[in-house]
N, CA, C and O of each residue as an XYZ file, in Angstrom:
304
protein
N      -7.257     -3.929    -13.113
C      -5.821     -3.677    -13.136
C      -5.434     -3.162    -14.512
O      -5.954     -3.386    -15.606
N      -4.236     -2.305    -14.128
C      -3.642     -1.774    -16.041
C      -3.291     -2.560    -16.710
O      -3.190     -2.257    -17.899
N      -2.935     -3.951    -16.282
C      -2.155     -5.117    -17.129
C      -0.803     -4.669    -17.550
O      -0.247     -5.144    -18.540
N      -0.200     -3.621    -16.689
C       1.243     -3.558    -16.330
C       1.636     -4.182    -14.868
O       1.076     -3.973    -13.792
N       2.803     -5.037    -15.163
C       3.123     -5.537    -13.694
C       3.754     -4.722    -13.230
O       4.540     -3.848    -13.596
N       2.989     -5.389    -11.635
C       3.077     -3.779    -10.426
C       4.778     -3.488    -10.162
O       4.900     -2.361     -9.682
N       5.790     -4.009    -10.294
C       6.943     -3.387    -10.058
C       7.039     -2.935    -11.427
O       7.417     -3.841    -12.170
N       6.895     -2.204    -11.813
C       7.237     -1.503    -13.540
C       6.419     -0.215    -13.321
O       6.612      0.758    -14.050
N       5.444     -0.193    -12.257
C       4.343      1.100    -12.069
C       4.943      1.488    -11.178
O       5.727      0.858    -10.469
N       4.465      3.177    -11.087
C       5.475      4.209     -9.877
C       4.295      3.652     -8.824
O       3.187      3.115     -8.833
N       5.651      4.327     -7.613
C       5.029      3.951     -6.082
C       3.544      3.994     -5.755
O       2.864      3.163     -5.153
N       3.090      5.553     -6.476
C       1.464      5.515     -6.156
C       0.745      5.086     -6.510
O      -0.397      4.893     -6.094
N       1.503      4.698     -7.821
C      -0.061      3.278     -8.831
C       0.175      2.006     -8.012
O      -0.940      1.507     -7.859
N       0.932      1.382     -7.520
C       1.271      0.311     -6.706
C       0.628     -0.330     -5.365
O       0.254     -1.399     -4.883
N       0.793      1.463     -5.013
C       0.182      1.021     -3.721
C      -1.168      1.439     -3.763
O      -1.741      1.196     -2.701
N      -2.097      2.153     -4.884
C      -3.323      2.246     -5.146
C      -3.750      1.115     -5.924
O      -4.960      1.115     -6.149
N      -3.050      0.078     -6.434
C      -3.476     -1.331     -7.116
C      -3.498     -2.161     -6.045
O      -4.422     -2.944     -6.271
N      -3.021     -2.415     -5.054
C      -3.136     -3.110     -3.929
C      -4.257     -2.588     -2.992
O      -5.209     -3.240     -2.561
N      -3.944     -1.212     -2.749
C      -5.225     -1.189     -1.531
C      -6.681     -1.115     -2.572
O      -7.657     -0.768     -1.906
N      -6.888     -1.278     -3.515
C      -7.994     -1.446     -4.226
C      -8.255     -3.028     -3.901
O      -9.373     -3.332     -3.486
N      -7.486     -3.822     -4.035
C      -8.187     -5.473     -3.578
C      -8.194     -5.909     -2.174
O      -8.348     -7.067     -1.784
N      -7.953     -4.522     -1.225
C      -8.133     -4.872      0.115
C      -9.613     -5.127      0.773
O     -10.583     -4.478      0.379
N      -9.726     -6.185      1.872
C     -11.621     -5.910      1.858
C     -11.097     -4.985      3.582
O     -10.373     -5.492      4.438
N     -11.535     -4.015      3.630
C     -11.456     -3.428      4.932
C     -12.613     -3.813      6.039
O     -13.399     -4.709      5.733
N     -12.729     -3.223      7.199
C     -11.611     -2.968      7.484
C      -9.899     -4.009      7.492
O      -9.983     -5.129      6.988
N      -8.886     -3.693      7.897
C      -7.546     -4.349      7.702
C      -6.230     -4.207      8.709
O      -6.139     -3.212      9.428
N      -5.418     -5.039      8.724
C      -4.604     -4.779      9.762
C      -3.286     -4.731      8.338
O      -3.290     -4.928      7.123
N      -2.180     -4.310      9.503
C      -0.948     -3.855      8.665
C      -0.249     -5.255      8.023
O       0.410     -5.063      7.002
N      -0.321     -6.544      8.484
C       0.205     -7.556      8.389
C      -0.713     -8.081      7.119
O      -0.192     -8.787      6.256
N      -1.945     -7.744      7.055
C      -2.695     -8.493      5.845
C      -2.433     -7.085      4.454
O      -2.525     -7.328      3.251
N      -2.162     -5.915      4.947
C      -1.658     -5.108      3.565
C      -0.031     -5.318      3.164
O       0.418     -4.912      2.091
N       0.722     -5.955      4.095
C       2.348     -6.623      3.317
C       1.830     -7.802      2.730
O       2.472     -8.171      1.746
N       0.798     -8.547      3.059
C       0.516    -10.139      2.623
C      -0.170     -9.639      1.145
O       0.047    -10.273      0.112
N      -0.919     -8.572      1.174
C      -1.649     -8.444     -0.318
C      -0.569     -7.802     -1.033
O      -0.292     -8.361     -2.094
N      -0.035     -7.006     -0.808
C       1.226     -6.286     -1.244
C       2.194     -7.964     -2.074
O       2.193     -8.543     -3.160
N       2.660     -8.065     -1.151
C       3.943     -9.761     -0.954
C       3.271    -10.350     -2.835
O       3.760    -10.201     -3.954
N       1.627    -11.201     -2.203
C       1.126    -11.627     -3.667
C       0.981    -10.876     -4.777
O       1.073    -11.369     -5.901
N       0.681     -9.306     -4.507
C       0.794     -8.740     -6.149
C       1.686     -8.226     -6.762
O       1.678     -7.345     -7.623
N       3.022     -9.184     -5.988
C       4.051     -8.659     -6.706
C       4.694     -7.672     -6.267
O       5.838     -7.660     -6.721
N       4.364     -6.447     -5.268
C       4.717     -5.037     -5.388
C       6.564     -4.854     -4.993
O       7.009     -5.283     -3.928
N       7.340     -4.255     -5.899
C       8.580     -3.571     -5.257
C       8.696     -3.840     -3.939
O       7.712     -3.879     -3.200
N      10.393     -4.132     -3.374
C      10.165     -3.891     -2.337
C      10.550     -3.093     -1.571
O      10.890     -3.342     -0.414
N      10.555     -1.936     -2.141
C      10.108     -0.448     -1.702
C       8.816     -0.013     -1.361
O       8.717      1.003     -0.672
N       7.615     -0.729     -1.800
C       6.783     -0.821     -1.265
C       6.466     -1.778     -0.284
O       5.798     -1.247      0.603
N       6.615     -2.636     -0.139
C       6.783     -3.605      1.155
C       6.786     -2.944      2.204
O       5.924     -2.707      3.050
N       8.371     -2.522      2.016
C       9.414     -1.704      2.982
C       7.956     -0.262      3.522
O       7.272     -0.278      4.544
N       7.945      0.332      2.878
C       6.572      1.384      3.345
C       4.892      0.523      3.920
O       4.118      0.959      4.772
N       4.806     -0.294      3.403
C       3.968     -0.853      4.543
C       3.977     -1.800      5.496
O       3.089     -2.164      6.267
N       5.018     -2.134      5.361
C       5.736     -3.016      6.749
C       6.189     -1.851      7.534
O       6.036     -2.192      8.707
N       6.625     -0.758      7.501
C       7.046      0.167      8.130
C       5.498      0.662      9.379
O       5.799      0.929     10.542
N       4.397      0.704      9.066
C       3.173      0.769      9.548
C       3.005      0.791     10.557
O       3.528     -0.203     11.061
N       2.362      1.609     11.521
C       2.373      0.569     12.632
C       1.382      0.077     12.906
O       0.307      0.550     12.536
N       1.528     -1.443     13.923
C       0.972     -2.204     13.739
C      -0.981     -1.700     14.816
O      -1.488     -1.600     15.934
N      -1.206     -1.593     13.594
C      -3.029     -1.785     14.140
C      -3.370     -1.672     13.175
O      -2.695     -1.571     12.150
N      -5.222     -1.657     13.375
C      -6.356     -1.876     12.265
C      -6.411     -0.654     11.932
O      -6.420      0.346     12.651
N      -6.462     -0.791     10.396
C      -6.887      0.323      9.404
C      -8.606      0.134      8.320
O      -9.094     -0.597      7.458
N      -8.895      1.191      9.030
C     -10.764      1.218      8.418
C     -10.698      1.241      7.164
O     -11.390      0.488      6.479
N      -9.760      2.206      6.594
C     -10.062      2.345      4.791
C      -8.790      2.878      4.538
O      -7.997      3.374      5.338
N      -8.653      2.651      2.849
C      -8.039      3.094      2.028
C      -6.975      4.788      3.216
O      -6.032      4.757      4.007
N      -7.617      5.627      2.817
C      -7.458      6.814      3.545
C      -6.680      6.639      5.107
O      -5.819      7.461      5.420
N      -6.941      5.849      5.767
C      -5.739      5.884      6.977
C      -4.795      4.945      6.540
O      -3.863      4.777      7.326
N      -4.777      4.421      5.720
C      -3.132      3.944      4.803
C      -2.593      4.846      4.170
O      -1.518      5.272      4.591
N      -3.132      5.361      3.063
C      -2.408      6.605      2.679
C      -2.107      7.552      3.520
O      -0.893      7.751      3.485
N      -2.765      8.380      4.423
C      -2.404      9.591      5.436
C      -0.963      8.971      5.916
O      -0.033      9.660      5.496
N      -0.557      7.860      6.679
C       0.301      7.375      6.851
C       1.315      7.051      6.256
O       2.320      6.801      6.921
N       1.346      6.954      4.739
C       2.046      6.439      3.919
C       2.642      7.994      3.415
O       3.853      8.185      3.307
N       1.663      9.024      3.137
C       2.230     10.546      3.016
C       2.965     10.841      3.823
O       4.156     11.008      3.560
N       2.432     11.001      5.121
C       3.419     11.818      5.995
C       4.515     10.975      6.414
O       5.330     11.658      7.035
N       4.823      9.895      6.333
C       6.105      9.047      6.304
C       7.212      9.213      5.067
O       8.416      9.096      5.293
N       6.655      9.513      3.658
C       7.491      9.437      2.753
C       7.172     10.625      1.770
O       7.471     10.552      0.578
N       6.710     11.445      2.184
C       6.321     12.841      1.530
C       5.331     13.191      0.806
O       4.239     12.681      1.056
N       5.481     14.364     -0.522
C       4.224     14.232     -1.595
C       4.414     13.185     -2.246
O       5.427     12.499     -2.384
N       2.981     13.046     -2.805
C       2.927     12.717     -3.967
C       1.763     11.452     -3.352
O       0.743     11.100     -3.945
N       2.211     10.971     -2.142
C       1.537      9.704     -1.673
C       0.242     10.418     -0.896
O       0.239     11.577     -0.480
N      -0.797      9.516     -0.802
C      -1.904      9.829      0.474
C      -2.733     11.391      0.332
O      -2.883     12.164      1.278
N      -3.116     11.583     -0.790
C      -3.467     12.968     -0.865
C      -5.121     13.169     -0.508
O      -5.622     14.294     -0.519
């Protein structure tokens, strides 16, 4: 971790500091629960509670989802 706390980091360091301590595969309810403990904005919450609900294999089908829901910059 940067040893900046995660609401003080923009959206994409946030949600790339979280899905880094995910063990995959994962469902949408255990990435708000890792999200919830590290603190994250809840603007980020809000974007992965938004999810829908099924299993995600990796990193990469969270982001694809997380892009085309909230534009550039996310899921590249």
């Amino acid at each position: 971790m940067t040893g900046i706390p995660i609401p003080d980091e923009s959206l994409d360091m946030q949600i790339t500091d979280i899905l880094r301590t995910i063990s995959w595969p994962t469902n949408k309810d255990a990435l708000v629960d890792a999200a919830r403990e590290a603190g994250a904005s809840n603007e980020v919450l809000s974007m992965l509670d938004g999810l829908p609900e099924q299993d995600y294999a990796d990193v990469n089908a969270v982001t694809k989802l997380i892009g085309s829901n909230y534009g550039p910059g996310l899921g590249g």
